[in-house]
MIGUSE-243085 format. One record per residue (C-alpha): residue number from 1; residue in three letters; chain; x, z negated, y. Coordinates in nm, 2 decimals. Each point is the difference from the previous one (the first is absolute). Layout:
BEGIN
nr,rest,kette,px,pz,py
NUM,ALA,A,X,Z,Y
...
This chain:
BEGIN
nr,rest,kette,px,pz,py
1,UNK,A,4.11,-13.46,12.79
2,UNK,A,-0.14,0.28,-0.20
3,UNK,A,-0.40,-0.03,-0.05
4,UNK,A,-0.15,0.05,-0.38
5,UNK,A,-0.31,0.13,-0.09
6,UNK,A,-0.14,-0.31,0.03
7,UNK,A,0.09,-0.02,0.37
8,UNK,A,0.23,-0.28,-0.11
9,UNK,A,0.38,-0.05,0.13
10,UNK,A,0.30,-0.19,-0.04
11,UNK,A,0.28,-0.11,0.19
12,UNK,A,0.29,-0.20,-0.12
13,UNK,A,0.09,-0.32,0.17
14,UNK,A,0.23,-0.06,0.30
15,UNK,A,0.07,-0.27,0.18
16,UNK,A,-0.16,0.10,0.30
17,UNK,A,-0.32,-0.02,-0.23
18,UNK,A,0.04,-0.35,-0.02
19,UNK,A,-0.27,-0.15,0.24
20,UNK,A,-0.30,0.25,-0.12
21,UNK,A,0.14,-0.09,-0.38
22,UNK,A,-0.03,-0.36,0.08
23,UNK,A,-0.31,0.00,0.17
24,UNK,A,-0.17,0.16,-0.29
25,UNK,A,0.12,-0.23,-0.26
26,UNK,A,-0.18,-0.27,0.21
27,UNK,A,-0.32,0.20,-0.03
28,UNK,A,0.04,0.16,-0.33
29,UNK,A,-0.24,-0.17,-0.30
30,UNK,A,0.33,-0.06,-0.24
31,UNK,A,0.33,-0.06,0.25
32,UNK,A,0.14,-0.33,0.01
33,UNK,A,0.29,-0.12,0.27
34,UNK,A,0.27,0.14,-0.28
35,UNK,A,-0.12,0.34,0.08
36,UNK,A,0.11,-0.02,0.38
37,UNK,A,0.32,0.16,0.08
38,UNK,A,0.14,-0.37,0.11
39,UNK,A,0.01,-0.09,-0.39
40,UNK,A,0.03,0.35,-0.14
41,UNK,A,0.33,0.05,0.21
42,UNK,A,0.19,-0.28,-0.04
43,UNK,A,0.15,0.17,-0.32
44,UNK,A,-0.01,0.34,0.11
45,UNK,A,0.39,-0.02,-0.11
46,UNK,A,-0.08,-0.05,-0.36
47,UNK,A,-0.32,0.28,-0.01
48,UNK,A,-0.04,0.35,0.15
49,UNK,A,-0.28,-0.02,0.16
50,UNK,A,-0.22,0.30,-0.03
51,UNK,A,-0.35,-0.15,0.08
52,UNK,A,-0.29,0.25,0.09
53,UNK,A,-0.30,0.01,0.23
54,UNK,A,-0.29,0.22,-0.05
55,UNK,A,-0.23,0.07,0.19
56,UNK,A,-0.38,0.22,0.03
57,UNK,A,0.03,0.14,0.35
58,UNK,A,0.14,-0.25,0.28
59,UNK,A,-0.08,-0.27,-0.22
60,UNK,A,0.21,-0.17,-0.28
61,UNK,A,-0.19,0.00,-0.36
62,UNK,A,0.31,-0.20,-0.18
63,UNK,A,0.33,-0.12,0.03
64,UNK,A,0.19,-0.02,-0.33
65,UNK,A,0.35,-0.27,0.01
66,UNK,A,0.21,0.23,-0.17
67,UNK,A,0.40,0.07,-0.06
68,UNK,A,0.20,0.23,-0.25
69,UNK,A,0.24,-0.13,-0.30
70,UNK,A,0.13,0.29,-0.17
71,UNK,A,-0.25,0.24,-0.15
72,UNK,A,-0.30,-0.27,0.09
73,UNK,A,-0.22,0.01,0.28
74,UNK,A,-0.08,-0.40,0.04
75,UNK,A,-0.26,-0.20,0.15
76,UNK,A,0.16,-0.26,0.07
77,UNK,A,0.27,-0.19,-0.20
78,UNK,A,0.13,-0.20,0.27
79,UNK,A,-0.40,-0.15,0.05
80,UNK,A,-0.13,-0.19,-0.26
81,UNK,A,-0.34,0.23,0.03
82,UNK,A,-0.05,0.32,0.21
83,UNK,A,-0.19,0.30,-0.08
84,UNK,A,-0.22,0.20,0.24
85,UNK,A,-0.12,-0.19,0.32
86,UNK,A,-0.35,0.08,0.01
87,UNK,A,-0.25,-0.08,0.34
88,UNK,A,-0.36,-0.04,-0.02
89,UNK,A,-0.13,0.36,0.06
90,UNK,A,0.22,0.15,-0.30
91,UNK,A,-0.20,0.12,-0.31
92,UNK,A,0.05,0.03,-0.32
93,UNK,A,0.02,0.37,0.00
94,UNK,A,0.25,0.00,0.29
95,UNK,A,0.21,-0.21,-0.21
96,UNK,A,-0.01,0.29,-0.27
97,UNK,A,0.08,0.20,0.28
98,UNK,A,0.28,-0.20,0.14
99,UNK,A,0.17,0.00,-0.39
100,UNK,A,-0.04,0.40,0.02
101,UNK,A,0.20,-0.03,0.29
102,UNK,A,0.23,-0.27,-0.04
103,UNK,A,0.14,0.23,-0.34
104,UNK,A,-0.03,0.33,0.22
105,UNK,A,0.23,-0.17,0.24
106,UNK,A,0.23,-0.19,-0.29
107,UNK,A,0.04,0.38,-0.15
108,UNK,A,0.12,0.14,0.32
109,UNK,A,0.18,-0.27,0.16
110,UNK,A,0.19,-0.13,-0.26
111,UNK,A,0.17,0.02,-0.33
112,UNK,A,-0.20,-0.32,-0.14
113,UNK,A,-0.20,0.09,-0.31
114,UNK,A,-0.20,-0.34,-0.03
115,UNK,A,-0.17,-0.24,0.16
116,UNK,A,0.06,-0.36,-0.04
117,UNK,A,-0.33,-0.15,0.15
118,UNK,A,-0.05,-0.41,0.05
119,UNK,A,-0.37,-0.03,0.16
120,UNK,A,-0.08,-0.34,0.19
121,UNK,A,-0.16,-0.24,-0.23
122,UNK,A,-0.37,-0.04,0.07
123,UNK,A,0.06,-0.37,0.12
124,UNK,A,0.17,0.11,0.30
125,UNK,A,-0.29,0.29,0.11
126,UNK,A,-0.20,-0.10,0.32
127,UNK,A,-0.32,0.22,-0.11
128,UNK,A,0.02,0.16,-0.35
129,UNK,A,0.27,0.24,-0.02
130,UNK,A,0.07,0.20,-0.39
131,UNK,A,-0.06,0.37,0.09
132,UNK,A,0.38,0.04,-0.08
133,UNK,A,-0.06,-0.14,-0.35
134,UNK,A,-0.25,0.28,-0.10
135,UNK,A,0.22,0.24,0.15
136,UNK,A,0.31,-0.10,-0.21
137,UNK,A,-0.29,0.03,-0.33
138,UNK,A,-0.04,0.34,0.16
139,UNK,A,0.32,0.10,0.02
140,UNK,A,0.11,-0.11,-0.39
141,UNK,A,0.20,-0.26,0.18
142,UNK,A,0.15,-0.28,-0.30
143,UNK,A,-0.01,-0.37,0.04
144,UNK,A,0.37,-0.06,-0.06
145,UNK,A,0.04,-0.39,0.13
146,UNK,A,-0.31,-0.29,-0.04
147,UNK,A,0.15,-0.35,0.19
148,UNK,A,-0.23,-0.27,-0.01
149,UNK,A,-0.03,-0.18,0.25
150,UNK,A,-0.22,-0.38,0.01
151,UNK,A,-0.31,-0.02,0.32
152,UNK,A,-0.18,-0.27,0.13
153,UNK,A,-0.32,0.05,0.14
154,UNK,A,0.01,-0.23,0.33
155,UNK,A,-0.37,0.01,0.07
156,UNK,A,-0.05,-0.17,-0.34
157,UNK,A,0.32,-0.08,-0.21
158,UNK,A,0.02,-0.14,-0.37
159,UNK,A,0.10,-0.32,-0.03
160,UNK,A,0.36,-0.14,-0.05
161,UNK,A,0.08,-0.07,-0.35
162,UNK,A,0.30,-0.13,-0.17
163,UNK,A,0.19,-0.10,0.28
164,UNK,A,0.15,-0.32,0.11
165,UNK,A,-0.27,-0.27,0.14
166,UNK,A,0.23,-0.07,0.34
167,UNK,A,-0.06,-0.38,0.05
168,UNK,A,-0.05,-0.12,0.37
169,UNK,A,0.32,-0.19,-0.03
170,UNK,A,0.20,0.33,-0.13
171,UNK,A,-0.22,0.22,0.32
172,UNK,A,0.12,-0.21,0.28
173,UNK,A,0.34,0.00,-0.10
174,UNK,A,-0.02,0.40,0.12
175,UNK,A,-0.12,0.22,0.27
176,UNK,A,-0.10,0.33,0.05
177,UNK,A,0.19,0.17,0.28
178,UNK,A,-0.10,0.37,0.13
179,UNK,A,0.24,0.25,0.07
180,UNK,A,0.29,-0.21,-0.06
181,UNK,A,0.33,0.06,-0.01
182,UNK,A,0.06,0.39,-0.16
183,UNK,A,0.39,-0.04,-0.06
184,UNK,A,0.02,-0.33,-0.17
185,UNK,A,-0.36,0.08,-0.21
186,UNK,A,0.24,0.39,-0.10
187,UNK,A,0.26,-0.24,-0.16
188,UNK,A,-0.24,-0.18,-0.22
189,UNK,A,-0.16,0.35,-0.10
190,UNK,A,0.33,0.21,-0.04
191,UNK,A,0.16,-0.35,-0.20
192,UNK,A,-0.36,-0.01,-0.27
193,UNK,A,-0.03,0.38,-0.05
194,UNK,A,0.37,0.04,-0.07
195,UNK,A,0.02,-0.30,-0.25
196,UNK,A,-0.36,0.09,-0.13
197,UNK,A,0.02,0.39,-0.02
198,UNK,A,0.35,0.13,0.12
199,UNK,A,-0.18,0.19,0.31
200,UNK,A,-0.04,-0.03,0.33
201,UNK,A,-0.26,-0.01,0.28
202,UNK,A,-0.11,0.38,0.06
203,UNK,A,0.12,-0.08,0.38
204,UNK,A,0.22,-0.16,0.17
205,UNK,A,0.00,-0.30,0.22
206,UNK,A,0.09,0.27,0.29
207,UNK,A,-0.27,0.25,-0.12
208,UNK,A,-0.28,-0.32,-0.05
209,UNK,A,0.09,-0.14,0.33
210,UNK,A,0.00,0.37,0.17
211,UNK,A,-0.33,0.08,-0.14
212,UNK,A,-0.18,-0.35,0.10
213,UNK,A,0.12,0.07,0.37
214,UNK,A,-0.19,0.33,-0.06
215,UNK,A,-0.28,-0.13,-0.19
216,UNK,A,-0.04,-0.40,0.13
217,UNK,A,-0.40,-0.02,-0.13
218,UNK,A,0.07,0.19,-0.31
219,UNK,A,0.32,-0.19,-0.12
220,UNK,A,-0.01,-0.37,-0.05
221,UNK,A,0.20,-0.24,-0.18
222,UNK,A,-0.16,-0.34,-0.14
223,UNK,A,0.22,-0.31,-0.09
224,UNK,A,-0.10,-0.32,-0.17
225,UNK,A,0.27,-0.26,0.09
226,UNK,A,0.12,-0.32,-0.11
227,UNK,A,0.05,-0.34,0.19
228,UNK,A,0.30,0.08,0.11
229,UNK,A,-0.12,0.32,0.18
230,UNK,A,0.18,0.22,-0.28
231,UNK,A,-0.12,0.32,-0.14
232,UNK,A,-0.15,-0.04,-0.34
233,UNK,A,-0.14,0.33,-0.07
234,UNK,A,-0.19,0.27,0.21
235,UNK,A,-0.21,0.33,-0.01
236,UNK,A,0.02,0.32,0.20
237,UNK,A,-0.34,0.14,0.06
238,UNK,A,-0.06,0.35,0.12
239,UNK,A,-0.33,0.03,0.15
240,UNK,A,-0.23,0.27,0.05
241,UNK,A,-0.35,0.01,0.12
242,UNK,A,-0.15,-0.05,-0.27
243,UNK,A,0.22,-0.14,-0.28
244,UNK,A,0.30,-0.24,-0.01
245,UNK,A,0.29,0.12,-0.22
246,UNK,A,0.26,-0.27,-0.10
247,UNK,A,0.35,0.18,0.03
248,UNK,A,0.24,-0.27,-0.08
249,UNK,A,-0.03,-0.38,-0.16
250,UNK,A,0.28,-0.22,-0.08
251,UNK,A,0.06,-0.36,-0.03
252,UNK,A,0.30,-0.24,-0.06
253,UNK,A,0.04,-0.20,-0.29
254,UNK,A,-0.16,-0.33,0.17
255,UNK,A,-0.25,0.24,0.10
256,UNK,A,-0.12,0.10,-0.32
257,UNK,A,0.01,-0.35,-0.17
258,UNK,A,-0.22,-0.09,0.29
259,UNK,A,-0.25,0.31,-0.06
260,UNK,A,0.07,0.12,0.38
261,UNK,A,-0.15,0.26,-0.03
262,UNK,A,-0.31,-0.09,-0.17
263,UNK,A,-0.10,-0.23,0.33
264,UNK,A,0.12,0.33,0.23
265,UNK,A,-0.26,0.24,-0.18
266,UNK,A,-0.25,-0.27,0.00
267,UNK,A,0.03,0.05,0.35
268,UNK,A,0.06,0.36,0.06
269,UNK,A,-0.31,0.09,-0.22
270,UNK,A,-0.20,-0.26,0.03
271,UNK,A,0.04,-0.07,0.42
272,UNK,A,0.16,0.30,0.20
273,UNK,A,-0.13,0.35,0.00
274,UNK,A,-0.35,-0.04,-0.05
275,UNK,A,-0.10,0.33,0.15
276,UNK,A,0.20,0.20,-0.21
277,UNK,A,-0.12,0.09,-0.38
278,UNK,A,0.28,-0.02,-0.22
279,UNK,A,0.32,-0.14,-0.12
280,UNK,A,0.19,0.15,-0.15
281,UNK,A,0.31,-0.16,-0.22
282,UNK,A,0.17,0.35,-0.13
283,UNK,A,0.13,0.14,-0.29
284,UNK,A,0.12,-0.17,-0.30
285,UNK,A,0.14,0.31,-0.21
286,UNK,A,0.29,0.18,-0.03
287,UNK,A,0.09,0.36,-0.16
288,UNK,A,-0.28,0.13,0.21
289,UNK,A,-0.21,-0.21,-0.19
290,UNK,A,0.06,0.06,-0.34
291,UNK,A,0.16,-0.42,0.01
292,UNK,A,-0.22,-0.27,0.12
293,UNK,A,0.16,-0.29,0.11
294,UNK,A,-0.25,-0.25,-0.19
295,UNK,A,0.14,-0.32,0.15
296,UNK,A,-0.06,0.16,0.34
297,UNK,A,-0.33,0.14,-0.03
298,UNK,A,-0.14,-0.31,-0.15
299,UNK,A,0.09,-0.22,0.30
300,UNK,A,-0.16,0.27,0.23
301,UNK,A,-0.29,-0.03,-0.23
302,UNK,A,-0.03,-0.41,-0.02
303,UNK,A,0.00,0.08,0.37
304,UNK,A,-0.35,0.25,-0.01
305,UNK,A,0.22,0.26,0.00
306,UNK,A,-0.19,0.30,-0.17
307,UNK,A,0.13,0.41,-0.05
308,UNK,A,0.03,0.23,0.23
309,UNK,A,0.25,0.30,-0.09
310,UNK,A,0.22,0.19,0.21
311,UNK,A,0.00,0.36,-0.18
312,UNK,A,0.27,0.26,0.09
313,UNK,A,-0.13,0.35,-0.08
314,UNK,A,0.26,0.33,-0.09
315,UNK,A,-0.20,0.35,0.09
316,UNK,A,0.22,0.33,-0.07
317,UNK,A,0.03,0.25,0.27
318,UNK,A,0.15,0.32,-0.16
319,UNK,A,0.17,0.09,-0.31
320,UNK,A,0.31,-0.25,-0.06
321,UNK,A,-0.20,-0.29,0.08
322,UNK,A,-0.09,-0.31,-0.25
């Protein structure tokens, strides 16, 4: 590591790295559990990993998620959010700082000519946590993706509108059942977002599975079930200290004519995680959000969903870059 004039350094990540990395994340204003090297590995096949750690004397200032596609220096495409992991004692000037650096080290190190930069939404910060945002004015950077995404506010939430009135009769005929069963709820979501959308799940039933051994507290799976003890629909919930981020949500056809999911949110929102402060239902656009998904958004929104966005930032390095 090669000190700056600002007495800063940085050190690319190595495996052997991977208790101190960790154990900042946990501290850090901004890291969530998807920052840990337990969920940042697990596809280390599919993304060169090339994650970087500064730090101010024995002391780490930042860690930035980061691999390389092509001529782009990314943070981070296989994390839905990323961007420099800040702690409490940074400031905004050693942020400034740390961008001086982090392009002094890009030059040198690499033949990347821009940086693709996805900053954690403010939802997910323990104490505020946008230093990176000014830097990225600072540096020209361009907005070059806006995904909106639709938040409830646990501590006070709107009220439901629009959906279906669940009689009692309709309620007991199902029941809510916490991490359920992983493989059969995977065949109800891989079955409703092929015939719906013609994708699949971003993981696998042998990545999901991996990654809740890893991550028990942070990956749960609710079920509503019928009377008959079958799986009507479900929802995936990654959880982080301070928000609740609904991965996946499927339901079977006798699942949606009996609004399943409707009485599980009820639940989830109204009953479970009362010491956390949001939920959050993610996006509803496409095309980097140039397409809203209207039909989507608006049942989000019947729900108290309201905006959030997830912005991805492009900043050019040298000459050649966007």
């Amino acid at each position: 590591m090669k000190e700056n004039k600002s007495g800063l350094t940085v050190a690319r990540y190595t495996p052997g790295k991977a208790g101190e990395w960790d154990r900042f994340v946990e501290s850090s204003r901004n890291g969530t559990f998807l920052h840990k090297r337990g969920y940042m590995d697990y596809h280390a096949d599919r993304f060169a990993d090339h994650s970087l750690m500064f730090y101010r004397g024995e002391e780490i200032a930042a860690l930035l998620p980061a691999h390389i596609k092509e001529e782009k220096f990314c943070s981070h495409n296989g994390l839905t959010y990323g961007g420099l992991l800040l702690p409490d004692g940074t400031t905004t000037e050693t942020v400034l700082e740390i961008f001086d650096t982090l392009r002094a080290y890009i030059i040198a190190e690499t033949d990347a000519n821009t940086l693709i930069y996805k900053p954690t939404p403010h939802i997910y910060h323990r104490y505020p946590c946008e230093e990176d945002l000014y830097a990225l004015f600072r540096n020209n950077a361009r907005l070059t993706e806006c995904k909106v995404s639709s938040v409830i506010k646990l501590d006070n939430p709107l009220t439901f509108k629009g959906h279906r009135k669940l009689t009692n009769a309709v309620k007991n005929r199902m029941n809510i059942v916490e991490d359920g069963d992983f493989k059969t709820f995977w065949e109800i979501l891989e079955d409703r977002l092929q015939s719906k959308y013609g994708v699949r799940p971003v993981h696998s039933i042998d990545e999901i599975l991996l990654l809740k051994e890893r991550f028990p507290e942070n990956i749960r799976l609710f079920c509503i079930t019928g009377s008959d003890n079958g799986i009507l629909g479900g929802v995936v919930l990654f959880i982080t200290d301070v928000a609740i981020h609904m991965q996946y949500s499927a339901t079977t056809e006798e699942g949606r004519r009996m609004s399943a999911l409707d009485m599980l949110y009820e639940h989830i929102i109204g009953k479970c995680f009362t010491d956390r402060r949001f939920f959050d239902f993610g996006i509803s656009v496409e095309e980097g959000g140039l397409f809203l998904n209207s039909g989507l958004i608006a049942y989000k929104e019947r729900l108290g969903g309201r905006a959030v966005v997830y912005n991805t930032y492009e900043m050019k390095i040298r000459e050649g870059g966007k």
